[in-house]
LUMNUPA-732837 format. One record per residue (C-alpha): residue in one letter; x, y, z. Coordinates in pm, whole numbers, plus 32768, in hexadecimal, padded with zeros to 4 digits. Example, Ala and Ser with C-alpha at 12.3 -4.5 7.8 and 13.67 -1.06 7.14 Angstrom:
<pts>
A84CE7E3E830C S85577F9682CA 
</pts>
This chain:
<pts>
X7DCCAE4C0EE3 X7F2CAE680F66 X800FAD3F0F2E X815FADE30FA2 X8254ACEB0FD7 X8232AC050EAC X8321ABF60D8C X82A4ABF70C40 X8314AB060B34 X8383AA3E0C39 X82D4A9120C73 X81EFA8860D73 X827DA74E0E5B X825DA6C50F9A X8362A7141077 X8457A6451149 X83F9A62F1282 X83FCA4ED12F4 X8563A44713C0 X85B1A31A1442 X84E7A36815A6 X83C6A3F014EE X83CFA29C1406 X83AAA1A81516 X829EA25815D3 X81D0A25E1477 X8202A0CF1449 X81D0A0A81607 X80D6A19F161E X8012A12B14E8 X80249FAA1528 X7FCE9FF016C9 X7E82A06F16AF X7D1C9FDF1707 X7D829E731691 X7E359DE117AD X7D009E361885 X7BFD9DA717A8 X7C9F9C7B16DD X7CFD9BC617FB X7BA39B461811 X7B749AE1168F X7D0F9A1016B6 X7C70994F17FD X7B2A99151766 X7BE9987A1615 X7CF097BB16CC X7C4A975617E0 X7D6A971A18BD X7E3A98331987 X7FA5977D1902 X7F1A978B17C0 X7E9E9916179E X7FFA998C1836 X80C498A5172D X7FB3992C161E X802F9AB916D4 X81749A6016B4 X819499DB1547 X80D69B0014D2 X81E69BC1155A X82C49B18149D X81F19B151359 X81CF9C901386 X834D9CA4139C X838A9BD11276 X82B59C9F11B6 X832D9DC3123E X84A99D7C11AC X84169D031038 X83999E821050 X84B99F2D10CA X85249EB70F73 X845C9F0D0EA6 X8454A07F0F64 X85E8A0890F44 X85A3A0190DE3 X848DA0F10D5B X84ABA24C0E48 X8347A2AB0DFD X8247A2C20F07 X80EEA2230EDE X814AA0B70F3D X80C59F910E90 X804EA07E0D7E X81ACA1030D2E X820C9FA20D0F X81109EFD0C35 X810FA0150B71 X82AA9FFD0B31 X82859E620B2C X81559E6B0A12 X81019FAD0987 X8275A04C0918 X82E39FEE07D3 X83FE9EF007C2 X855D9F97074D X856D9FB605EC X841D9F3A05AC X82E89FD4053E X81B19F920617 X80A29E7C057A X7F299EEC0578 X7F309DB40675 X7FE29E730778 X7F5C9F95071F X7E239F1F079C X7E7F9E3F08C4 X7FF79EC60926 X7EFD9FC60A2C X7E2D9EEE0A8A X7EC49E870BC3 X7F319FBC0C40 X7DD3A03D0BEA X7CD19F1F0C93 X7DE39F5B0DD0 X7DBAA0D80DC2 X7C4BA0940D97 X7C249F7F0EA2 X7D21A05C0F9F X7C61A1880FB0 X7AEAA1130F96 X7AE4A0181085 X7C039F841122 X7CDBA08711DC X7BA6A18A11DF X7AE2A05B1286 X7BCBA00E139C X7C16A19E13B0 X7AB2A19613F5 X7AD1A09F1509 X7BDEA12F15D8 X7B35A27E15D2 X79DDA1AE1688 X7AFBA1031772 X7B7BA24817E0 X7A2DA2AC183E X79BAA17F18F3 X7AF9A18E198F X7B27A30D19E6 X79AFA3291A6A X79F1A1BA1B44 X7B11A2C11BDB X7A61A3E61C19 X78F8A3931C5E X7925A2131CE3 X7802A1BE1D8F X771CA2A71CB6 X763DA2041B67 X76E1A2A81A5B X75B6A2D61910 X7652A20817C2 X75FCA3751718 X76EAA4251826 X780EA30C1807 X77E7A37D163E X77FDA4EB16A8 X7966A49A176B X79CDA3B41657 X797FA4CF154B X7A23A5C11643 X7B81A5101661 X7B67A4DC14B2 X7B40A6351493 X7C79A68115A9 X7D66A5891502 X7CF8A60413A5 X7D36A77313E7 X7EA9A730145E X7EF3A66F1364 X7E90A77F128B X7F32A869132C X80B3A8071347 X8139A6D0130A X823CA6F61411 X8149A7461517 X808EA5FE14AE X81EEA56614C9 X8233A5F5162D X80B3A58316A4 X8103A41E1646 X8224A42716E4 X816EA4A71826 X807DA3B817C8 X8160A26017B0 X81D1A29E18FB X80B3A2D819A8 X8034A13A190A X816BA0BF1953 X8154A13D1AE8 X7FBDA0911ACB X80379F5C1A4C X81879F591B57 X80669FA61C81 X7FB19E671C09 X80E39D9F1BF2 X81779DD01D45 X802D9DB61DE9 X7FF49C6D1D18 X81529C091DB0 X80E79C5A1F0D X7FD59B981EF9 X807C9A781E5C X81849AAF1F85 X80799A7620A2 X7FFE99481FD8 X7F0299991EFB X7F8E98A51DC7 X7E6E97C31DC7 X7DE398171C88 X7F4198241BD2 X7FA196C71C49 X7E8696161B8A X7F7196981A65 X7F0595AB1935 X7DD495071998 X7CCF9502189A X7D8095CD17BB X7CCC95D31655 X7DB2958B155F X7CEF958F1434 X7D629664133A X7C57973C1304 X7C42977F148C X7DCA97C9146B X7D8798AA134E X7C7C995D13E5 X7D3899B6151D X7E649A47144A X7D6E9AFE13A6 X7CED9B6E152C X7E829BA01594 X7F039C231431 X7E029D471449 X7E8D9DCA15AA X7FEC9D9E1507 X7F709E6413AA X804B9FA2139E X81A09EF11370 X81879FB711EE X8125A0FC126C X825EA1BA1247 X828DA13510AA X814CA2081088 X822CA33B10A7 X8357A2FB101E X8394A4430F7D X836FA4ED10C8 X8475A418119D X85CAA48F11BC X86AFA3871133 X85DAA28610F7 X86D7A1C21059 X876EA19311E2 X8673A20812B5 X8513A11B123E X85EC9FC21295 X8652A03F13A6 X84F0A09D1431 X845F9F5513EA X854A9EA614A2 X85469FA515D8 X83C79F9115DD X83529E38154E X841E9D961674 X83A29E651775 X82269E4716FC X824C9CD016FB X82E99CAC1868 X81C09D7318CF X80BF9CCE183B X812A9B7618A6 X815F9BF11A18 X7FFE9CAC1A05 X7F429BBF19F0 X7FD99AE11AA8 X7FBC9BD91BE3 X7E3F9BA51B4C X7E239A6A1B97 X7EB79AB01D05 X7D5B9B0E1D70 X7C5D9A8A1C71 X7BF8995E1BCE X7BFD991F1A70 X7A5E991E1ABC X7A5C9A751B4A X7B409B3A1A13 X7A649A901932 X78FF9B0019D4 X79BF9C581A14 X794B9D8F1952 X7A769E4619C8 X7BB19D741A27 X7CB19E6B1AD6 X7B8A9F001B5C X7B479DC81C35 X7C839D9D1C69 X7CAD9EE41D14 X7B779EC61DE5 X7C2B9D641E6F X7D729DBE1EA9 X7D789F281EFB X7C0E9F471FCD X7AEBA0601F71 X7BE1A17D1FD4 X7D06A1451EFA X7C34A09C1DC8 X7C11A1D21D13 X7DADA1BF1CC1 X7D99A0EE1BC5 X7C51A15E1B02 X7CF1A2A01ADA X7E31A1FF1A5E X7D85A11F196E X7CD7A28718EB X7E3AA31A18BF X7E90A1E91810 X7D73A1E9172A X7DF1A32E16DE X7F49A31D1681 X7EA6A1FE158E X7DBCA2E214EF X7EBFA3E514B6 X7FC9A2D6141B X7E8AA2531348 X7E6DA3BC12E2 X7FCEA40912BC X8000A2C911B6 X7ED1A29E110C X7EB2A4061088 X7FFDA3B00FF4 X7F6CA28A0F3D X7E3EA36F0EDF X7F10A46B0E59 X7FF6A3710D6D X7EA0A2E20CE5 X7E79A43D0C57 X7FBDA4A90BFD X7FB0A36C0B0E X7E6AA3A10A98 X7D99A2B60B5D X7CC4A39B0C35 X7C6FA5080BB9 X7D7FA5FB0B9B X7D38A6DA0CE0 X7D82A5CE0DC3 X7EE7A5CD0D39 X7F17A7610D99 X7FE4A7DF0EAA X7F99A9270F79 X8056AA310F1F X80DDAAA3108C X80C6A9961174 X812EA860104F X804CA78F10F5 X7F59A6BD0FFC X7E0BA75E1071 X7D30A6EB0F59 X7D91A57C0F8E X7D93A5B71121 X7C08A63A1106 X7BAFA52F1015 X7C19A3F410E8 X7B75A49B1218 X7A56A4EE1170 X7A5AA33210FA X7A8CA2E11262 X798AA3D21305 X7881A33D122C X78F5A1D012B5 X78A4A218141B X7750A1491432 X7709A00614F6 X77D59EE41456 X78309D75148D X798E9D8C1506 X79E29C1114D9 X79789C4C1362 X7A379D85131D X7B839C9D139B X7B179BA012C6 X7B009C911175 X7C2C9D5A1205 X7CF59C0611F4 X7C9A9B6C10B9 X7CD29CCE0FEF X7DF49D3110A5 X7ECC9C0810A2 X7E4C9BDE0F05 X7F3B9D170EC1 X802A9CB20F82 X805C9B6D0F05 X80369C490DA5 X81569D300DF9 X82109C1E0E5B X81EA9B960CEB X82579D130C83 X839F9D010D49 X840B9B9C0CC1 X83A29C250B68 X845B9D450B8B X85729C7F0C05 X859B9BC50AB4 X851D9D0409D4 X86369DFC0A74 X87479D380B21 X88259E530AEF X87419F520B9C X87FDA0030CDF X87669F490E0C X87F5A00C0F32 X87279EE11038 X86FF9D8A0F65 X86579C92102D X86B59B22101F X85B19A990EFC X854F99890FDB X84999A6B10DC X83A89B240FC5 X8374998E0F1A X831299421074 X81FB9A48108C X81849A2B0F73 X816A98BF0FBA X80BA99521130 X7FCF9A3D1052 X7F4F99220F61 X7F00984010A4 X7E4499731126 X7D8599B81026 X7D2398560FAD X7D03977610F5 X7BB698631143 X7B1F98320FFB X7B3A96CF0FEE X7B07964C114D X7A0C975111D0 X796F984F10A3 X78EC996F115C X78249A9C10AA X79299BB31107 X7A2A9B050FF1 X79249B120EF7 X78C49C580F21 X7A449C980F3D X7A819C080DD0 X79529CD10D25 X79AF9DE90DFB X7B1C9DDD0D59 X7ACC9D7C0BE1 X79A69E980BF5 X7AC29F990BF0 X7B059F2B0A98 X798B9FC50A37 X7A49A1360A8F X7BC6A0CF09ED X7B32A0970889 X7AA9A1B60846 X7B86A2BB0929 X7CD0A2130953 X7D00A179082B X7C34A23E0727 X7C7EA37207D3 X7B0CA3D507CE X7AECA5370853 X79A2A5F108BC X799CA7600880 X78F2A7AD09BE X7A64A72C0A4E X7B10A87B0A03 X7A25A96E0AB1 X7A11A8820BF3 X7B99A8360C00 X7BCDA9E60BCB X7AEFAA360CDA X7B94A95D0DD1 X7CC8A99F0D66 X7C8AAB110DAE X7BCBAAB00F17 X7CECA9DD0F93 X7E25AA950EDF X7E88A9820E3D X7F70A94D0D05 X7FEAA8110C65 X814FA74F0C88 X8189A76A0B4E X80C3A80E0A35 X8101A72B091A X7FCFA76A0837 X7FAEA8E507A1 X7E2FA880074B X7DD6A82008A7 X7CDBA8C109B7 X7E10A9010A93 X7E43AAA00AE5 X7F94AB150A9C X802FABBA0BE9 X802DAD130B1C X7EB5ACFD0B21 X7EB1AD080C7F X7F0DAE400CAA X7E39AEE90BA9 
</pts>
């Protein structure tokens, strides 16, 4: 094999690639994706009242935001991509200065970090990766072939299709994945613009009957509430994308504040003003017995001919979503197993292109395998429990941090009421549902979680390690031309870069 180009003994890393332009689209074009044209339906359904879902759009905006700035923090702070795993791991797992670690922390310190890797990659963001690939292909076959029946099998072979795309460039070069979601954002921003002026044409000519019944029978019950944040929150999830990569953005210090509060705006003013142009031309009735929301709405307001616009918008949308869901959790992937929490090979780096390939396959590979008939409303309702239980967690890690290292550089520092506040959000979130209305999903959500500790005795924290590891990880280490970041242990499977060219 010929590996011209690389530089021995120096080592492996991800490269820079990633500006200010770049950062936005990742945290626009992740958080814009299949959500705001399916959620609508589960917000009305749980509030009941049109006033009520757009305040419910709007506050999640600003919960998103708030969260947003607590991690612009802690990314400042701790300049290591991998998100909430970087944190907890920095929070509960590194040894306090001048102290020696207890067998007490030994044990649990990972924990966190761990049951968030764990829960991250096996369900949650492989899940809803899973979902916006089927969205794309309900939505880019309702474009091309609209008034043909489309067979479920056919609509999986499309889905598989775009995984496979998405994967593949993301593989490839991360600046070309960059570029496309760049591309990308624009083209769901200009879908989301053509259903907001034609929502404020109608509303022009008179069509505000269903927005002027603003507050009646809203549900305010809390669980309701919390369910339709859950419903809004998951079009809005995203807003952490670009802490995923940290290592890879150019000056993260300036230029991952100043993304979240280019893009969390904008996303928010567009939601809002969505689905209000929505509710222009259907009922709260109609987007709740609608299997396809912007769908209807195009066959309303722009007639047979024209319909087809916004299908094959809402594809390009779905995506630029599937390509930021790529872009950041591989990053999260790869972190696992740099610290030890996922096998070794995940953690390696290809040798000419510096793109993460093993950990690019692997969460492809996760998603693929999700791509079977599901209840939607239930994957929003597991989605929302587990995701908003690690953030309220990393929350905890940023005030703790705050009183363990006060003298730590933070480049952003947040006001310490905002990340009190959502933790205070992420508590209500998680515990309103439980109590008022206990639903199966958050049970099999908790067993799901705690049965990650069955792997992190043995493997994480015993360091258990199967022989049969070292001929698998050199074999695919040889088929993708992969070599570690760093290779710390001399007794490991890892091939020195001399033994590549043997």
């Amino acid at each position: 094999m010929d590996f011209e180009g690389t530089k021995e003994g120096k080592p492996m890393r991800l490269e820079k690639e990633v500006g200010i332009l770049g950062g936005t689209a990742i945290i626009v074009g992740t958080m814009i994706g299949s959500g705001i044209f399916i959620t609508p339906i589960g917000v009305i359904k749980a509030a009941d009242s049109v006033g009520l879902s757009l305040l419910v759009w709007l506050l999640g905006g600003v919960i998103s935001m708030l969260g947003a700035l607590s991690y612009a923090e802690l990314g400042t702070m701790i300049p290591k991509s991998g998100g909430e795993h970087a944190y907890l791991m920095e929070a509960f797992a590194s040894p306090a200065r001048g102290k020696s670690q207890t067998a007490c922390k030994r044990f649990w310190g990972q924990v966190p970090a761990y049951l968030f890797a764990w829960t991250l990659l096996m369900v949650l963001k492989t899940s809803a990766m899973a979902v916006i690939a089927m969205t794309f292909s309900k939505y880019i076959v309702a474009a091309m072939l609209p008034n043909s029946e489309f067979p479920d099998y056919g609509r999986k072979i499309v889905a598989y299709i775009i995984m496979f795309l998405i994967g593949y460039i993301n593989c490839y070069s991360v600046k070309l994945a960059t570029k496309l979601q760049t591309f990308l954002t624009a083209s769901k921003i200009l879908a989301l613009l053509i259903i907001i002026t034609g929502g404020v044409y109608k509303a022009a000519v008179g069509n505000t009957q269903y927005l002027q019944t603003g507050f009646q029978n809203s549900d305010w019950n809390p669980t309701s509430i919390a369910l339709a944040f859950y419903s809004s929150l998951w079009a809005y999830d995203g807003w952490n994308n670009l802490n995923y990569l940290t290592e890879e953005v150019k000056n993260p210090s300036k230029n991952i504040p100043l993304a979240i509060m280019i893009g969390m705006p904008l996303v928010t003013f567009l939601y809002v003003v969505t689905n209000a142009a929505y509710f222009t031309v259907m009922s709260p009735a109609q987007i709740i017995n609608s299997p396809a929301v912007a769908l209807e709405w195009a066959n309303i307001v722009l007639g047979r001919y024209f319909s087809w616009v916004i299908p094959l918008f809402v594809a390009l949308s779905c995506a630029g979503a599937l390509n930021g869901y790529f872009i950041g959790i591989s990053r999260v992937c790869y972190v696992a197993a740099r610290d030890h929490h996922l096998i070794r090979l995940l953690s390696f780096v290809n040798i000419k292109k510096l793109t993460p390939i093993p950990s690019v396959i692997f969460i492809g590979i996760l998603a693929s395998l999700m791509i079977i008939p599901g209840n939607i409303e239930a994957l929003i309702g597991f989605f929302g429990f587990a995701s908003w239980l690690f953030y309220g967690l990393t929350m905890v890690a940023l005030l703790y941090l705050r009183y363990t290292q006060p003298n730590t550089p933070r480049p952003y520092k947040v006001w310490i009421g905002i990340p009190i506040l959502v933790l205070i959000i992420s508590v209500c979130l998680v515990i309103f549902p439980l109590i008022k209305e206990p639903a199966i999903e958050f049970l099999y959500a908790t067993v799901f979680i705690l049965a990650g500790m069955v792997f992190y005795v043995p493997f994480v924290y015993y360091k258990v390690h199967l022989r049969c590891m070292e001929k698998f990880t050199l074999f695919f280490q040889k088929l993708l031309e992969v070599m570690p970041e760093e290779s710390e242990d001399e007794t490991s499977e890892e091939i020195p870069l001399s033994e590549y060219k043997k």
